[in-house]
ChimeraX commands (.cxc) that place a marker at each C-alpha (Angstrom):
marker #1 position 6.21,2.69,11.31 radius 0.5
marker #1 position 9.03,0.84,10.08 radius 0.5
marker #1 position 8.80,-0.57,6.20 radius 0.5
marker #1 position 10.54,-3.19,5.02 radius 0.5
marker #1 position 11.42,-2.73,0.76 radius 0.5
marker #1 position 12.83,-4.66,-1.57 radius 0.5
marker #1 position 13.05,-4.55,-5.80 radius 0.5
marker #1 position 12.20,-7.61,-7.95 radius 0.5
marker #1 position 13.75,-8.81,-10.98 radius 0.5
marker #1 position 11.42,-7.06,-12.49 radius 0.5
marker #1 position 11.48,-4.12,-10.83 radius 0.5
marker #1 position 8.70,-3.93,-8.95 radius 0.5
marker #1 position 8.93,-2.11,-5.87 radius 0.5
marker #1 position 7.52,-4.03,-2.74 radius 0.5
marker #1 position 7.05,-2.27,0.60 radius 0.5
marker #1 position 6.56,-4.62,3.99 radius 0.5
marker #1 position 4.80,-2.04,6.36 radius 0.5
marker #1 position 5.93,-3.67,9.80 radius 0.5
marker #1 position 3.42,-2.61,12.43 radius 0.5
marker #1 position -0.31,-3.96,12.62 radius 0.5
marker #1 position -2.15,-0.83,11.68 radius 0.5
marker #1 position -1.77,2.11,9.37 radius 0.5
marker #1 position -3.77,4.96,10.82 radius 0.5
marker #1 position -4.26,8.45,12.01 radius 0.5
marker #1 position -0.90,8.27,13.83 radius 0.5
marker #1 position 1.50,6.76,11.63 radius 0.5
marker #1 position 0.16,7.30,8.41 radius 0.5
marker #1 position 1.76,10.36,7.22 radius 0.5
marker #1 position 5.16,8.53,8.11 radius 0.5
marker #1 position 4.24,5.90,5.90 radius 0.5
marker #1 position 3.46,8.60,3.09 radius 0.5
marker #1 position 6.86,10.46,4.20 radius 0.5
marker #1 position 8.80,7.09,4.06 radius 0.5
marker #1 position 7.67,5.64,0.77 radius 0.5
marker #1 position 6.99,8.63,-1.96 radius 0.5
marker #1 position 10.69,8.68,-2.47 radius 0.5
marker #1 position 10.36,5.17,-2.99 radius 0.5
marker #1 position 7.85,5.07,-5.02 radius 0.5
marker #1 position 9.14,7.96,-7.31 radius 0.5
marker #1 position 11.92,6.09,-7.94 radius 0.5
marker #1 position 10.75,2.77,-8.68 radius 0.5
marker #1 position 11.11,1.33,-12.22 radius 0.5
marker #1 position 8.40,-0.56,-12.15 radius 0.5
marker #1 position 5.05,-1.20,-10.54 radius 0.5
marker #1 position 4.37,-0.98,-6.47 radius 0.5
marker #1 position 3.50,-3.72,-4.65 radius 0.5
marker #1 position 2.60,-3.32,-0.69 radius 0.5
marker #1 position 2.31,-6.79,1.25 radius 0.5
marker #1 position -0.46,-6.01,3.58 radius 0.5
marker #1 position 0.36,-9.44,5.31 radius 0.5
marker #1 position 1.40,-7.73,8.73 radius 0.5
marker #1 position -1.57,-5.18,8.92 radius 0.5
marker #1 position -5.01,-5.49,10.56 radius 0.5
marker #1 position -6.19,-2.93,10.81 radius 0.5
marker #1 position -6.36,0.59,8.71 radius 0.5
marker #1 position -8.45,3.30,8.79 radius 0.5
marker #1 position -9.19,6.06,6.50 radius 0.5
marker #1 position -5.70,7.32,6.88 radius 0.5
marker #1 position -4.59,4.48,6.04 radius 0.5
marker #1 position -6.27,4.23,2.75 radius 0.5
marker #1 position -5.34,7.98,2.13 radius 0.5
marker #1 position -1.76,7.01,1.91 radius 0.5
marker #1 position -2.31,4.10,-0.25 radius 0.5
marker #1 position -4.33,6.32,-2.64 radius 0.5
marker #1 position -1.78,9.10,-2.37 radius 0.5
marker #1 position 1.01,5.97,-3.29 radius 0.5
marker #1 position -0.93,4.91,-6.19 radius 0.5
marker #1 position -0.78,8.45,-7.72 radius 0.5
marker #1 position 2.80,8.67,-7.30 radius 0.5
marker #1 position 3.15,6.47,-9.71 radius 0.5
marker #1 position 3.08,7.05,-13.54 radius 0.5
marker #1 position -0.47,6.34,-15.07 radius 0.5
marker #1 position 1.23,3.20,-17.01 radius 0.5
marker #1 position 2.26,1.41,-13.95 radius 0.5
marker #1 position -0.60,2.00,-11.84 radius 0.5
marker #1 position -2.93,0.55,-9.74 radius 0.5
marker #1 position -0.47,-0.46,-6.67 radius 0.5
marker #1 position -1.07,-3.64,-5.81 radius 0.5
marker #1 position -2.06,-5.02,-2.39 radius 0.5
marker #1 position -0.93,-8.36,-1.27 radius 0.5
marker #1 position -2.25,-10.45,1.68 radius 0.5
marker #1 position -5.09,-8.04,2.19 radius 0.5
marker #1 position -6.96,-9.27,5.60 radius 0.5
marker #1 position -10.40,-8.96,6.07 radius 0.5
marker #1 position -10.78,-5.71,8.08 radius 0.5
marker #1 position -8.45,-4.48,5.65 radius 0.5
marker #1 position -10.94,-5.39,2.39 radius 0.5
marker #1 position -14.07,-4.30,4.15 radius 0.5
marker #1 position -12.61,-0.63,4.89 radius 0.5
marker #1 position -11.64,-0.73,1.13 radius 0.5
marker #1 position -15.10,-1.97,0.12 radius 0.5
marker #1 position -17.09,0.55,2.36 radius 0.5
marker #1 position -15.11,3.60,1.26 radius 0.5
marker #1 position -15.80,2.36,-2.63 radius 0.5
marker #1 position -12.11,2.69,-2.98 radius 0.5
marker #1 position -11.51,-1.20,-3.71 radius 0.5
marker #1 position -11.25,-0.70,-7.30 radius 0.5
marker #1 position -8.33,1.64,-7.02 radius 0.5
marker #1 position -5.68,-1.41,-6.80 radius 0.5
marker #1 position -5.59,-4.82,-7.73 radius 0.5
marker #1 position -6.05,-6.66,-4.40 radius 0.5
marker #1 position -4.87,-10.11,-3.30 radius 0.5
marker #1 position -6.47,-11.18,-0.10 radius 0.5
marker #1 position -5.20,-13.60,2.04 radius 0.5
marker #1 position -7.55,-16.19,2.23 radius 0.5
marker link #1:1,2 radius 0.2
marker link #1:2,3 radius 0.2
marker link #1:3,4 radius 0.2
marker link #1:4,5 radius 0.2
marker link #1:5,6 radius 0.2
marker link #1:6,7 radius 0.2
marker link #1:7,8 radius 0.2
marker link #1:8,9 radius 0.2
marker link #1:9,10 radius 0.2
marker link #1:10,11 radius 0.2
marker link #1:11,12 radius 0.2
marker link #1:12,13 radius 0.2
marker link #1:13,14 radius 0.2
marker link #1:14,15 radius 0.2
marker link #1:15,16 radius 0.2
marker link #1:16,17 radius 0.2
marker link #1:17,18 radius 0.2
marker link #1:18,19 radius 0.2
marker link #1:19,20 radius 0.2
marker link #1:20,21 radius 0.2
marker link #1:21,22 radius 0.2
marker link #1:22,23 radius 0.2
marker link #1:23,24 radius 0.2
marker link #1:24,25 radius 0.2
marker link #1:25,26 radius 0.2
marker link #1:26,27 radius 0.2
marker link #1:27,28 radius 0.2
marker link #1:28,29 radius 0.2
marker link #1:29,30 radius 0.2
marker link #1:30,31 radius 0.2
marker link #1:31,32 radius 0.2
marker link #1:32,33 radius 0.2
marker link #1:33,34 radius 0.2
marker link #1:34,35 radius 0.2
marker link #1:35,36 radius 0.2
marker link #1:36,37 radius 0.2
marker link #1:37,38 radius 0.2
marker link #1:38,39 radius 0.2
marker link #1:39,40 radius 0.2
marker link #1:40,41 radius 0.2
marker link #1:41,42 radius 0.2
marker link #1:42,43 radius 0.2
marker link #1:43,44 radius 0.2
marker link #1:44,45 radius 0.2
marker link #1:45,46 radius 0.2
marker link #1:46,47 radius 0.2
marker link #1:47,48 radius 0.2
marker link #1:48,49 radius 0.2
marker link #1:49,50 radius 0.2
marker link #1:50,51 radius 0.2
marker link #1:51,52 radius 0.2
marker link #1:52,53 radius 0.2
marker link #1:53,54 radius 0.2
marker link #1:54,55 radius 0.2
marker link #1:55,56 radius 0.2
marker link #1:56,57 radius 0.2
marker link #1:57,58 radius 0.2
marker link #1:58,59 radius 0.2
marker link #1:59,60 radius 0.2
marker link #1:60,61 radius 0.2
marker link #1:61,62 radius 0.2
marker link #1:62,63 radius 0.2
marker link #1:63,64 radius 0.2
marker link #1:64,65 radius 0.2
marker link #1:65,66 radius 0.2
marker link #1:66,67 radius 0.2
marker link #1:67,68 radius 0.2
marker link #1:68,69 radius 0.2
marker link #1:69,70 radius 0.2
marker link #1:70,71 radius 0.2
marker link #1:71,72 radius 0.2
marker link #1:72,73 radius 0.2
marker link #1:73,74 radius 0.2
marker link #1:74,75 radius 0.2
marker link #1:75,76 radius 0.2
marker link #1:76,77 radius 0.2
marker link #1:77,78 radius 0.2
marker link #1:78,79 radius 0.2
marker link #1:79,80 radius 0.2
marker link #1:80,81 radius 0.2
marker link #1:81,82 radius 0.2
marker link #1:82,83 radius 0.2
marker link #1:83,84 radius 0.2
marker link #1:84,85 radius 0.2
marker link #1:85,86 radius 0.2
marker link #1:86,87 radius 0.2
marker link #1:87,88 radius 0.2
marker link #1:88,89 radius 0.2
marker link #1:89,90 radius 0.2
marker link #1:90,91 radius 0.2
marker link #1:91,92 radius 0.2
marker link #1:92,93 radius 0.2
marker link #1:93,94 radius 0.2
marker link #1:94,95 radius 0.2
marker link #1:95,96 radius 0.2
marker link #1:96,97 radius 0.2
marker link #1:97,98 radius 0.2
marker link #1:98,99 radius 0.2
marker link #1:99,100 radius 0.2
marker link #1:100,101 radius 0.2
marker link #1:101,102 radius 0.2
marker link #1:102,103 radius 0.2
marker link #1:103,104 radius 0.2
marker link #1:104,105 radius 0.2
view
């Protein structure tokens, strides 16, 4: 999976996974790709969910695992452009509450 990053002003970090799903087969490359990211972000961690559809509980493991990366004063990660596969997976795992979520609707 290719992933797109960029830092804000205020350095936030924000990742731009590029493929349509994070799952069983991609998400430990999006785990390997990012945690030296996030670990050296100055700020919080935004990922723009706008190009994903689909995730499963891989998926949400890597988030997770990104959101501990991160020192307990910048955390949760936030998710951007959450669809609505995406936010029911979330929801039905009882894992919503983990990040601050912005869906796209």
């Amino acid at each position: 999976m290719t992933i797109e990053s960029r830092t804000e002003a205020d350095g936030t970090l924000v990742l731009v996974p590029q493929g349509d799903t994070l799952d069983m087969a991609n998400a430990a490359a999006f785990r390997a790709d990012t945690s030296p990211l996030i670990a050296a972000a100055a700020g919080g961690v935004t990922v723009d969910c706008s190009n994903l559809e689909f995730i499963d509980s891989s998926g949400v493991g890597a988030f997770l695992h990104a959101n501990k990366l991160l020192p307990e004063e910048r955390r949760p990660i936030r998710l951007t452009a959450v669809g609505s596969k995406v936010l029911t997976l979330l929801e039905l795992m009882h894992v919503h509450r983990s990040f601050q979520i912005q869906t796209r609707e």
